[in-house]
C-alpha positions in Angstrom: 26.6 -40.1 -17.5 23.7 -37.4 -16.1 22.8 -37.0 -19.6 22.3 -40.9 -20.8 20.7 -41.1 -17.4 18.1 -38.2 -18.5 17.8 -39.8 -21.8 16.7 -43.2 -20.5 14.4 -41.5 -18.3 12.7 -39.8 -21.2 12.2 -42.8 -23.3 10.8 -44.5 -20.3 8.4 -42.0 -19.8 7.5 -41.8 -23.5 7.0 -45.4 -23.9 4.6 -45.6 -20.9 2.7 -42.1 -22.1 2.4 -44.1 -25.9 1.0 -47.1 -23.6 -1.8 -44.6 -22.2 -2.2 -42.7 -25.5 -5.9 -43.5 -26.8 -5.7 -42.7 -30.4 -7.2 -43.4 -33.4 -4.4 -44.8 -35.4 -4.5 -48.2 -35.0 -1.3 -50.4 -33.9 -0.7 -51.2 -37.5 -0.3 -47.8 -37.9 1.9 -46.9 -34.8 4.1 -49.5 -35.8 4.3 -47.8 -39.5 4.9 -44.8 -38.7 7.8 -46.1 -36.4 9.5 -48.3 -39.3 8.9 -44.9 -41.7 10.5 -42.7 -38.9 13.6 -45.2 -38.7 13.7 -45.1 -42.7 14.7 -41.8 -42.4 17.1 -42.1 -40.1 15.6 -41.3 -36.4 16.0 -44.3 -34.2 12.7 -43.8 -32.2 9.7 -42.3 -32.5 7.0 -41.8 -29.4 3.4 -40.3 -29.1 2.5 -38.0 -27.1 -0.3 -36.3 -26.0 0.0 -32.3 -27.0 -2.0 -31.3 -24.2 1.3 -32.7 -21.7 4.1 -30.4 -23.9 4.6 -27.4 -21.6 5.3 -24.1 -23.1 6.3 -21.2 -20.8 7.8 -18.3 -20.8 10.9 -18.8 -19.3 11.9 -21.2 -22.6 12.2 -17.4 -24.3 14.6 -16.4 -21.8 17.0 -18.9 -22.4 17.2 -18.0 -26.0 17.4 -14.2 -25.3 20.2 -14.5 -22.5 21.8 -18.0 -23.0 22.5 -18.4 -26.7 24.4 -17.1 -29.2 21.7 -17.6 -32.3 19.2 -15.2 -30.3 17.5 -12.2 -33.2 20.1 -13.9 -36.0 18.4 -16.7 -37.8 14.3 -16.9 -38.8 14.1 -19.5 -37.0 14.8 -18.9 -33.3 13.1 -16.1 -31.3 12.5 -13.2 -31.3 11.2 -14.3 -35.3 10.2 -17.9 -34.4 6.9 -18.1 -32.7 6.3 -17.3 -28.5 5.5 -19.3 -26.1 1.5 -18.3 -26.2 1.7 -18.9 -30.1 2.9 -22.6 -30.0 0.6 -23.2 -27.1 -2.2 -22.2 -29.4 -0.8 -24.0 -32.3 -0.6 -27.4 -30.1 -4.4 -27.5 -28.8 -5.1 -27.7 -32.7 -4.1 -31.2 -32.7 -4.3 -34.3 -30.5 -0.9 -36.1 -30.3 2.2 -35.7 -31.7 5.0 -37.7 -32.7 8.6 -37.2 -31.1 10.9 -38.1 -33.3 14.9 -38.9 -31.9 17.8 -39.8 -33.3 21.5 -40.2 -32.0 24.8 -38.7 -32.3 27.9 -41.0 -31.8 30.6 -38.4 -33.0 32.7 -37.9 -29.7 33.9 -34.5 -31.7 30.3 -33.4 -32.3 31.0 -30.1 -30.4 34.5 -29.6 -31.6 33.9 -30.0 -35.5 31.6 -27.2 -36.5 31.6 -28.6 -40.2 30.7 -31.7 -38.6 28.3 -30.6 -36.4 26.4 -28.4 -39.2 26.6 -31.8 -41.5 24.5 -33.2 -39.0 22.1 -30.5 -38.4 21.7 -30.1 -42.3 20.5 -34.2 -42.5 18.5 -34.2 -39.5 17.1 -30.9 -40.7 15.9 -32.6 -44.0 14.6 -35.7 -42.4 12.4 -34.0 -40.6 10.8 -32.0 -43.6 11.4 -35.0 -45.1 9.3 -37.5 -42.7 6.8 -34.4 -42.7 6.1 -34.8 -46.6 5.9 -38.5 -46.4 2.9 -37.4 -43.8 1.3 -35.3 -45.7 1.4 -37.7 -48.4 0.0 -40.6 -46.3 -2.6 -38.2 -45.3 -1.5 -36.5 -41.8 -2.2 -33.8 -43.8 -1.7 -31.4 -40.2 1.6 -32.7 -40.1 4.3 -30.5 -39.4 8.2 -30.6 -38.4 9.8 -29.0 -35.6 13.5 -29.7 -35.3 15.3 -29.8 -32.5 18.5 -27.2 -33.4 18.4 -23.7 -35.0 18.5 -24.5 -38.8 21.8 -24.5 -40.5 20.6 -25.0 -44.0 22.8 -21.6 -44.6 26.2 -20.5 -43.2 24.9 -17.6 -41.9 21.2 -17.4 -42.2 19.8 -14.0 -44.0 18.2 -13.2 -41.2 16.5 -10.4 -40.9 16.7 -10.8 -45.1 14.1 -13.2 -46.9 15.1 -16.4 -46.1 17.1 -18.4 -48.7 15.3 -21.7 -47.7 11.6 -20.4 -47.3 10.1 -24.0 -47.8 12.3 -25.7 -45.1 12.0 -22.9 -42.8 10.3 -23.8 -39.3 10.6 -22.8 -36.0 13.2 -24.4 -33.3 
């Protein structure tokens, strides 16, 4: 319950930061992006400003001490970018679009084939909702998914990458 709590919370707090969010993209264009973002699958989408997404330090440390895909996959740390990179990276643009979808599948957790099924789609909507950007003529867009990439059984890592186009940091 915590965790539909916290997610409720978030949306809250992303619809009232979209309400404050001066942009140049008209409302005609918020509301197209939205529809596109839902065409491929993500139930909402919400700006932000990129000046309010903290990066720290500490975010590291969880990877290094708390999870299992820590120096095994090109896209989580230590070969992903820090902290200080990303910060530097987000005062290059204005806003940014937080894409989220949903997972219904009570056995999300239990079912790794599921689970990697699921990562593999949202995986290419994202790159997928990028390119339609870059096409419409965001041409700064870029995708950050939200899980370590599972595009491979077992990533190459520290090999070249199989997937060097759809690689991108978690």
């Amino acid at each position: 319950m915590a965790a539909k709590e916290s997610s409720i919370h978030l949306q809250d707090l992303c619809r009232f930061r979209h309400n404050q969010i001066p942009t140049l993209l008209s409302q005609d264009s918020l509301e197209e992006l939205d529809l596109q973002a839902k065409e491929f699958g993500f139930h909402e989408s919400h700006l932000l400003r990129t000046s309010e997404i903290v990066t720290a330090r500490w975010v590291g440390l969880k990877c290094r001490y708390g999870c299992a895909n820590y120096n095994t996959s090109w896209c989580c740390p230590p070969a992903a970018p820090d902290f200080q990179s990303v910060r530097e990276l987000l005062s290059e643009y204005d806003i940014a679009l937080l894409l989220m979808s949903e997972n219904c599948n009570k056995h999300f957790y239990r079912n790794s084939s599921e689970k990697r099924r699921v990562q593999i789609k949202q995986w290419k909507a994202t790159l997928a909702f990028e390119r339609r950007l870059f096409l419409k003529g965001y041409h700064k867009a870029f995708g950050l998914p939200a899980e370590t990439c599972a595009l491979c059984k077992e990533c190459a890592y520290p090999k070249q990458c199989k997937f060097p186009n759809e690689k991108r940091p978690t």
